[in-house]
Each structure stands twice: as structure tokens, then as C-alpha cells.
VOPAGU-2260 file (C-alpha; in pm, 1 decimal, decimal comma):
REM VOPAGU-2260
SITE   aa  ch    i         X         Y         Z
SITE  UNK   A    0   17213,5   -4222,6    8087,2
SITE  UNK   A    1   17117,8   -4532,4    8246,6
SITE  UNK   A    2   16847,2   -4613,0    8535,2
SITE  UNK   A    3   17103,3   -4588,5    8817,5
SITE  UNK   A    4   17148,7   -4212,8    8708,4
SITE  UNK   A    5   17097,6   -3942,9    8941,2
SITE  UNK   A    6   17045,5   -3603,0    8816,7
SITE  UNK   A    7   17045,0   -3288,0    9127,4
SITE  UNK   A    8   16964,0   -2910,7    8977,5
SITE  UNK   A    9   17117,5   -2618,8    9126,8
SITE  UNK   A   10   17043,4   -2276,9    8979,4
SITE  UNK   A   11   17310,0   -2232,4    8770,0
SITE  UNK   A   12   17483,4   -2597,2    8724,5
SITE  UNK   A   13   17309,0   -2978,1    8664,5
SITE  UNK   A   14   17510,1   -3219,8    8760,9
SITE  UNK   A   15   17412,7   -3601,2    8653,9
SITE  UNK   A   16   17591,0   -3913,4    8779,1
SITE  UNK   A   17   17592,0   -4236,2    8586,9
SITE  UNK   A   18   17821,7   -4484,6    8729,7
SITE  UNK   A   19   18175,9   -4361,9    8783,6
SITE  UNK   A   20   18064,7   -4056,4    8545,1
SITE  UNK   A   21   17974,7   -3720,3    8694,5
SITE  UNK   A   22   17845,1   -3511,4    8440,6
SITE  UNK   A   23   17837,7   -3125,5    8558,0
SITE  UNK   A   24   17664,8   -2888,0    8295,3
SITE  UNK   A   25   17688,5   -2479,7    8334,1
SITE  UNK   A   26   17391,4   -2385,1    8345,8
SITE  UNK   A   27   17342,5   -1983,5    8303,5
SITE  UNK   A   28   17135,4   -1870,1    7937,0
SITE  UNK   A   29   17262,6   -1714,3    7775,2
SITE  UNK   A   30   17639,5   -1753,2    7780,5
SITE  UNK   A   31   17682,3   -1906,6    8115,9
SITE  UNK   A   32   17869,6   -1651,6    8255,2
SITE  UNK   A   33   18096,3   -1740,7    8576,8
SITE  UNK   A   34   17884,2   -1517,2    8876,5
SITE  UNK   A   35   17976,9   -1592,1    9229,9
SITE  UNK   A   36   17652,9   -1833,7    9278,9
SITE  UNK   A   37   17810,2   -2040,7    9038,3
SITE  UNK   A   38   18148,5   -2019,1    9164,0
SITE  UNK   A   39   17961,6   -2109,3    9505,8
SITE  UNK   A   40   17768,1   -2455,0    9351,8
SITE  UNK   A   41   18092,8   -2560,8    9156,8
SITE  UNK   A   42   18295,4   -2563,2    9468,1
SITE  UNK   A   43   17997,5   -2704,4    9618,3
SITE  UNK   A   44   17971,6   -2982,8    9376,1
SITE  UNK   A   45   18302,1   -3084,4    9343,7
SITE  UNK   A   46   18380,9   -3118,4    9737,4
SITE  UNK   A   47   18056,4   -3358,7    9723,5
SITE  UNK   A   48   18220,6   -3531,6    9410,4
SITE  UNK   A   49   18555,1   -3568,9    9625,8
SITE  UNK   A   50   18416,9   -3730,0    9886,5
SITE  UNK   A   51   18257,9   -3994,4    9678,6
SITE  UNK   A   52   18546,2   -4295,1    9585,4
SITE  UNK   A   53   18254,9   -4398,5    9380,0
SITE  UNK   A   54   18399,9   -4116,3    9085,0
SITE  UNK   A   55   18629,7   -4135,2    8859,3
SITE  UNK   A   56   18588,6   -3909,4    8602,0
SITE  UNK   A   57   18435,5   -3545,5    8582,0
SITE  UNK   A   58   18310,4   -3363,3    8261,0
SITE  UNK   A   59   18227,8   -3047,1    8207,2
SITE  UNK   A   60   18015,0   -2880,7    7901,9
SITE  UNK   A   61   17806,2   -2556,9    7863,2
SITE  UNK   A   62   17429,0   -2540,9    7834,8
SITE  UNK   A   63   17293,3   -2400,8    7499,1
SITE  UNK   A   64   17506,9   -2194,4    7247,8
SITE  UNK   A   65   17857,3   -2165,0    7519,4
SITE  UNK   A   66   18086,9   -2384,4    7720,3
SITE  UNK   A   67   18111,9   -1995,7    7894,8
SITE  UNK   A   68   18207,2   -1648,2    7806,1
SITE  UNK   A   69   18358,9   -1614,9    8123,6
SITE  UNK   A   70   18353,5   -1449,1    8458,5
SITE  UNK   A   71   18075,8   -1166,3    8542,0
SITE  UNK   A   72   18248,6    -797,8    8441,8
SITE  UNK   A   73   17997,1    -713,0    8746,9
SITE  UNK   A   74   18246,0    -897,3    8990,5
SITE  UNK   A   75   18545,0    -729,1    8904,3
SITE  UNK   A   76   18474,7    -387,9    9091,4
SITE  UNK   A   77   18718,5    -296,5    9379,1
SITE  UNK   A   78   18467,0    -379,1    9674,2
SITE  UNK   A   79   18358,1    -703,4    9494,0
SITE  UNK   A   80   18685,6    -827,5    9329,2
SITE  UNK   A   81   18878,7   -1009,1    9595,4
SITE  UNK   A   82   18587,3   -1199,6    9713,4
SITE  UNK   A   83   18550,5   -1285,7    9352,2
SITE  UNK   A   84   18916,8   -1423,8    9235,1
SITE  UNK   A   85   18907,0   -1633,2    9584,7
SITE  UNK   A   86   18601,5   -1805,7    9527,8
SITE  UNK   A   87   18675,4   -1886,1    9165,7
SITE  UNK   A   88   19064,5   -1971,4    9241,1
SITE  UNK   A   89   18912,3   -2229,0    9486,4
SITE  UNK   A   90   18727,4   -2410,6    9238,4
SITE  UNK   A   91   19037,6   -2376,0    9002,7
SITE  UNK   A   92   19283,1   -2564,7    9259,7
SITE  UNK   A   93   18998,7   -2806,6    9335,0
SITE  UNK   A   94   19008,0   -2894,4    9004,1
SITE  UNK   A   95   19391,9   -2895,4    8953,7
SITE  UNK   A   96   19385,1   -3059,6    9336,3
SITE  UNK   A   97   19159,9   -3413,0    9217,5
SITE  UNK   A   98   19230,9   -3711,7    9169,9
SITE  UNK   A   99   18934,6   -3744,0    8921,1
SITE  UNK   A  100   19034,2   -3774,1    8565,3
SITE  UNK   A  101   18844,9   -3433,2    8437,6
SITE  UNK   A  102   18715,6   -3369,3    8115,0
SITE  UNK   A  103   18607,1   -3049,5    7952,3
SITE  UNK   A  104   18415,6   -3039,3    7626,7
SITE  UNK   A  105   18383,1   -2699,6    7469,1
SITE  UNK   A  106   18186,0   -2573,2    7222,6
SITE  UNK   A  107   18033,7   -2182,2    7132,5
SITE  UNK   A  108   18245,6   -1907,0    7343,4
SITE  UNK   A  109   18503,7   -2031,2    7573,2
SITE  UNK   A  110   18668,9   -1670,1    7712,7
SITE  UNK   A  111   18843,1   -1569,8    8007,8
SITE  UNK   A  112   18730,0   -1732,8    8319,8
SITE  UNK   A  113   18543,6   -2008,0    8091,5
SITE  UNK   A  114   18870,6   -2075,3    7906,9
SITE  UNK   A  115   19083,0   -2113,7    8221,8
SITE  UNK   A  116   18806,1   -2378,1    8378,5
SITE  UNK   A  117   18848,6   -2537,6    8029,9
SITE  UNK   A  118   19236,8   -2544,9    8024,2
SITE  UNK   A  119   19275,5   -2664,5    8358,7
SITE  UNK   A  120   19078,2   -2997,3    8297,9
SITE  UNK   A  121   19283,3   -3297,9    8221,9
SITE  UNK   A  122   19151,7   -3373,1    7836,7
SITE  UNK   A  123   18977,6   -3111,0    7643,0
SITE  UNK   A  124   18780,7   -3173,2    7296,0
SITE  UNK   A  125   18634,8   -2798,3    7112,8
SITE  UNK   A  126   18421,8   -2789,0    6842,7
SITE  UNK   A  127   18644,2   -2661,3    6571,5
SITE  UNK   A  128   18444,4   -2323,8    6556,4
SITE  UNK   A  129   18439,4   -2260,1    6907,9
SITE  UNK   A  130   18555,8   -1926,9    7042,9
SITE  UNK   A  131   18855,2   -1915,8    7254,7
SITE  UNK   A  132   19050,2   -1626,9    7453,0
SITE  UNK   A  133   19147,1   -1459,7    7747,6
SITE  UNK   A  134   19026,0   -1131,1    7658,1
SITE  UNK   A  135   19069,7    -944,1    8038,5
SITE  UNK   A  136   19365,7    -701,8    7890,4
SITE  UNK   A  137   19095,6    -546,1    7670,8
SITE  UNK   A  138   18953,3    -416,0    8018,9
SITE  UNK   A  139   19246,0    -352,2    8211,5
SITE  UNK   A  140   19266,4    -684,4    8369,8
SITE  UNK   A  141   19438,4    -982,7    8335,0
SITE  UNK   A  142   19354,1   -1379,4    8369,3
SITE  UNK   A  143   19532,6   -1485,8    8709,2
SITE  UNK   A  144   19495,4   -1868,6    8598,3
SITE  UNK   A  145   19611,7   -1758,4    8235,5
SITE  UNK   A  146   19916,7   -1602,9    8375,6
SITE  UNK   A  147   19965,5   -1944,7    8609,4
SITE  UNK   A  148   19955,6   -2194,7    8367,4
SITE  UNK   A  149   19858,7   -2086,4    8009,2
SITE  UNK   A  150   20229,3   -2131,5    7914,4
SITE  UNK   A  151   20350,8   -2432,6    8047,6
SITE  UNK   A  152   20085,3   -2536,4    7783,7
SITE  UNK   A  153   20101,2   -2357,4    7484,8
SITE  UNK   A  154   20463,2   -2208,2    7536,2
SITE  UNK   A  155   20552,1   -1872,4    7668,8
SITE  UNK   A  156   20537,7   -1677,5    7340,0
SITE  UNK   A  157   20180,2   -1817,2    7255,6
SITE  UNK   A  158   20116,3   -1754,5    7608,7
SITE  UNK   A  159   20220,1   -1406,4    7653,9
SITE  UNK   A  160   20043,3   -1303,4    7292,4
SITE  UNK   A  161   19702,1   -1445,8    7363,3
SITE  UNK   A  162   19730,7   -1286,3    7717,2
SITE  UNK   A  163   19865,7   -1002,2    7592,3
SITE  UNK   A  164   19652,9    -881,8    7295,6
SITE  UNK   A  165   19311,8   -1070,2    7410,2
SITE  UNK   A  166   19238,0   -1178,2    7098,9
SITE  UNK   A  167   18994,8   -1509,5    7016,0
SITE  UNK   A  168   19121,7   -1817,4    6807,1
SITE  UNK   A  169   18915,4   -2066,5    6686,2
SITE  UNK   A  170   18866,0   -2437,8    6856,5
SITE  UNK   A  171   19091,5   -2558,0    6546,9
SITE  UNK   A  172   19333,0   -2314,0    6636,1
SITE  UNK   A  173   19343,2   -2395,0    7005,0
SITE  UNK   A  174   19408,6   -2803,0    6935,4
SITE  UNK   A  175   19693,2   -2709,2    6695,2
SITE  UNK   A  176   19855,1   -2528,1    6955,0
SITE  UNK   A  177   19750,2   -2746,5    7299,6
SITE  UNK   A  178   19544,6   -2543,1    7477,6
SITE  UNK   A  179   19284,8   -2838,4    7337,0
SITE  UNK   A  180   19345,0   -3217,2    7313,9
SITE  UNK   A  181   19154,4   -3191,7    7006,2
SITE  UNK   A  182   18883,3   -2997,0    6761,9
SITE  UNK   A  183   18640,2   -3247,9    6654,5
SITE  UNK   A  184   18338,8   -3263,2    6434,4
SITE  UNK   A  185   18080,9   -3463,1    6692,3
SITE  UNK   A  186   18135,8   -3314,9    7035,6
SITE  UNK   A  187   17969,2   -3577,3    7254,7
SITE  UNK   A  188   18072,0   -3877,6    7065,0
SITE  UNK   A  189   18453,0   -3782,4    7106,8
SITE  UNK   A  190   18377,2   -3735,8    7482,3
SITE  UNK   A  191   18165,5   -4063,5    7509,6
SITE  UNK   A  192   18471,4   -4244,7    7318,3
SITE  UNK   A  193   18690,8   -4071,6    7610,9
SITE  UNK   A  194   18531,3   -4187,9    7861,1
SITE  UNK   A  195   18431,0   -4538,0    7750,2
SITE  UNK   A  196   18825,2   -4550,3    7743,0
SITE  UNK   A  197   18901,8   -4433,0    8106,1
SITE  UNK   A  198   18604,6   -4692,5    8212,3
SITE  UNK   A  199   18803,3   -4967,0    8127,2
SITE  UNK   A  200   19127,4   -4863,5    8345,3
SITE  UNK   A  201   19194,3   -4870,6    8732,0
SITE  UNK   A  202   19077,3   -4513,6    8903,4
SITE  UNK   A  203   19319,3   -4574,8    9143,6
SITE  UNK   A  204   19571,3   -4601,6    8892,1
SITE  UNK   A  205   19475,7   -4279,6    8748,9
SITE  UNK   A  206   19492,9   -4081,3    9024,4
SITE  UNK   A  207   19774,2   -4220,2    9091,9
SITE  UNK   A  208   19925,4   -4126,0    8774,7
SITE  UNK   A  209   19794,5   -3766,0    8795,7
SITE  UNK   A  210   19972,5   -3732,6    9101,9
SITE  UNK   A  211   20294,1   -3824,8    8925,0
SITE  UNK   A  212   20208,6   -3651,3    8560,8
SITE  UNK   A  213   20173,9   -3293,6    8736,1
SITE  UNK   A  214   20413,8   -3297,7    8979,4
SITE  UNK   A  215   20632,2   -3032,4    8827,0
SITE  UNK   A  216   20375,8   -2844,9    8720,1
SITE  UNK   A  217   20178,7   -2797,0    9036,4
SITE  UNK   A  218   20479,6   -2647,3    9249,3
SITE  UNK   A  219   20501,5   -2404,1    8982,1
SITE  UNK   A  220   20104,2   -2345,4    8956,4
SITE  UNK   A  221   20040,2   -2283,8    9309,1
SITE  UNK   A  222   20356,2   -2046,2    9347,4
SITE  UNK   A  223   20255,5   -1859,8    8998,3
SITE  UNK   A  224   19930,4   -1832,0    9081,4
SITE  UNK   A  225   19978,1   -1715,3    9421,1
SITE  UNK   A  226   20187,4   -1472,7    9276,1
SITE  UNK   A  227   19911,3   -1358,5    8985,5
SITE  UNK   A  228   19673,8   -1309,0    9258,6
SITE  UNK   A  229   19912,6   -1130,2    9465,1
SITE  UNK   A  230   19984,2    -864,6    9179,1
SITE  UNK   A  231   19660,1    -861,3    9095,2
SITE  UNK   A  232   19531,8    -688,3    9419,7
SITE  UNK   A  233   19863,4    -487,4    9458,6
SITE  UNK   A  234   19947,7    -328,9    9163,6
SITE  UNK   A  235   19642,1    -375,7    8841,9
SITE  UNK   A  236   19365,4    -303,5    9114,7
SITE  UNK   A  237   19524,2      46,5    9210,9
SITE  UNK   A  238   19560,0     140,5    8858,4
SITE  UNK   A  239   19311,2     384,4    8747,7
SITE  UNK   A  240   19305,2     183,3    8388,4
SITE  UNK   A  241   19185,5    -172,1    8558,7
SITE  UNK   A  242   18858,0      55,9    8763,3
SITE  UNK   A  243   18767,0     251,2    8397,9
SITE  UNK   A  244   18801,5     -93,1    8200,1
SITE  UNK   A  245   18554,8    -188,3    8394,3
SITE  UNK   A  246   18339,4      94,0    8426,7
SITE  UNK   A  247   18352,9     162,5    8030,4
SITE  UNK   A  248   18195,4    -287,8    7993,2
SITE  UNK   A  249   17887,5    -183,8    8229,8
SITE  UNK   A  250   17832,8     122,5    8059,2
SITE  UNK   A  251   17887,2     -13,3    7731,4
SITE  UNK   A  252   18121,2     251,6    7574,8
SITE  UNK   A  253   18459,8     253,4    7478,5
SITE  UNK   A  254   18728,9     307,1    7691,7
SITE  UNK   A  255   18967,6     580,1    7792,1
SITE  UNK   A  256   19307,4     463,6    7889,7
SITE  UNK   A  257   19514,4     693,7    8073,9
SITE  UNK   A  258   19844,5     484,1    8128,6
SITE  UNK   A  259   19804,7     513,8    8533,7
């Protein structure tokens, strides 16, 4: 970090800015869990970030032993739920939205809500041990951004098993099949190499080049995920299966599906 750095501290997020290098660290021991404040300083964060032309890149890593294990269970109840997916879908499509080459480096759990922050950013580098998964069907829920986008990267069968099952892969596993750029042994140094690459090119170029790289894609993102959102509240959240998936997490005990 050099002496022109500036480093701001929010309760759950530290963002540092060196240069044309915003640095945005989740911030939330143990596992930096997604809650609603954090949802709150991301979005808060990156609308600052956007209206800076001084940016060009954005990373994002995870304080102590996660990138993040995901949204807070706690947020998923009926009366908190919509509230929820809204705030955190806004700091999705700001993401998706930028013009800021974004960066994610992963390492520790990276589930559900962490994963789709992750998967979202332009270049991702995991630690090869790292945990990744969407894990939501295991409480009667499903990952809205997952649903989006997840196959357009990995291909639909990939896609639809991950989703479907919940099950965690290794960082390793997730390069081989895209959802990472790459598993590598020295986290930061791959990053630093990254970005002492992207230093050296026009920003205006790059956004430019976004613009034109996800074109396709982001018609179908905003119409899929409109969609995931909109079956989300319709149909899972008036399933009695979605409310005791959730109730059976916060009192820690197994489950008991009824198919309704």
C-alpha cells in the first residue's frame, strides 16, 4: 500500500484505495456472513466507488479464515426475506452494472450468497482448498443469482447439479470447471500479478470492452434474474418446505420435508 492510500472502516467491510485500486475486504468474524448491514455498506461503497473516474479496478477478499459462507439464514424468514433478496440483488447488478474491472479472490468457504458475489466478479483466483457451493436447496431455498447466471458459466448440467444437490467442490474443482479463473497456490501474489496487468491498460478501454464482452449475457441476466426473484416470492416462499428449512437452520435440527 503506498502513502497516497486511504483506508475508511465500516462495521462489517474495509475498503482501502491505492491509486486506481479499491481494495474492499468483508469484514464479519467469523465467516463473514452476508447480513443486511453489509448488504447496506457494499451498496454503499460501490455507488461511492462509481462516482469516482479515479477507479479502475475493484477487488474483493474475505477477512480471516472465509471469502464468505454466505447470506444470514436469519434473513430468509417470510417478514424479512423480500427486503433481504432486494438489497443484496442491488449490490449484485451494481456489480454486474460497472464499468470497473472487478476482481474476487477467494479463499476458506465461499457458499451461497458468498459464491454468487464471487462468480459475478470479472476474474476470480481460489485457493485450491477453498470451499465452494450454493447450498440453499438443502433448506428449501434456492440461489436467485445461481439460477441467473451460474450456467452461462459452468454449463447448464454443472449448473443445475450444483444448484440442485447443494453440494461443495473444492477451489481446484471450481477453476477446472469456470466458475474460477484459476486455483492458485499464493492468493495475493496471483491477484497483485492481476492487477499490475490491468494497471498498464486504458480504463476507458476496459470499460469499454466490458460493455461489449457482456452484452449477451446481461439481457439474459437481468430477465433471468428478474424471473428467479419473481418465483422466488411466488411460489418457494408459500411452500411450507422453504418456512421449515429455515426454521429447522435456527434451531439447529434436522429437517422435516413434507413435499408442500
Amino acid at each position: 500500500m503506498d502513502a497516497a492510500s486511504t483506508i475508511s472502516e465500516l462495521e462489517r467491510l474495509t475498503t482501502s484505495i491505492a491509486g486506481s485500486v479499491a481494495r474492499i475486504e468483508l469484514r464479519h468474524p467469523p465467516l463473514n456472513i452476508i447480513d443486511v448491514p453489509m448488504m447496506e455498506e457494499l451498496a454503499q461503497v460501490l455507488s461511492e466507488i462509481e462516482s469516482r473516474r479515479d477507479i479502475a479496478i475493484v477487488v474483493f477478499c474475505g477477512a480471516g479464515k472465509a471469502f464468505s459462507a454466505g447470506v444470514d439464514v436469519a434473513a430468509h424468514t417470510p417478514d424479512k426475506v423480500e427486503e433481504m433478496l432486494a438489497k443484496f440483488h442491488g449490490v449484485i447488478r451494481a456489480l454486474v452494472a460497472t464499468k470497473r474491472v472487478t476482481v474476487a479472490a477467494v479463499h476458506g468457504h465461499c457458499l451461497g450468497g458468498g459464491a454468487e458475489l464471487a462468480m459475478v466478479c470479472d476474474i476470480v483466483y481460489t485457493t485450491e482448498d477453498a470451499q465452494w457451493g450454493f447450498p440453499e436447496i438443502k433448506l428449501g431455498c434456492y440461489p436467485p443469482v445461481a439460477c441467473a447466471a451460474l450456467a452461462a458459466l459452468v454449463g447448464q448440467k454443472r449448473a443445475a447439479e450444483l444448484i440442485l444437490t447443494g453440494r461443495t467442490i473444492s477451489g481446484k474443482a471450481a477453476a477446472q470447471i469456470g466458475l474460477a479463473t484459476d486455483a492458485v497456490g499464493d492468493l495475493e501474489a496471483a491477484v497483485q500479478e492481476c492487477v499490475g496487468n490491468l494497471l498498464q491498460l486504458s480504463p476507458a478501454a476496459l470499460g469499454v470492452t466490458k460493455k461489449a464482452l457482456y452484452a449477451w449475457d446481461s439481457i439474459h441476466f437481468d430477465k433471468g434474474l428478474a424471473r428467479a426473484e419473481k418465483t422466488y416470492f411466488d411460489d418457494l416462499m408459500k411452500t411450507s418446505d422453504a418456512h421449515e428449512g429455515i426454521r429447522a437452520f435456527t434451531e439447529k435440527r434436522p429437517p422435516k420435508w413434507t413435499g408442500r
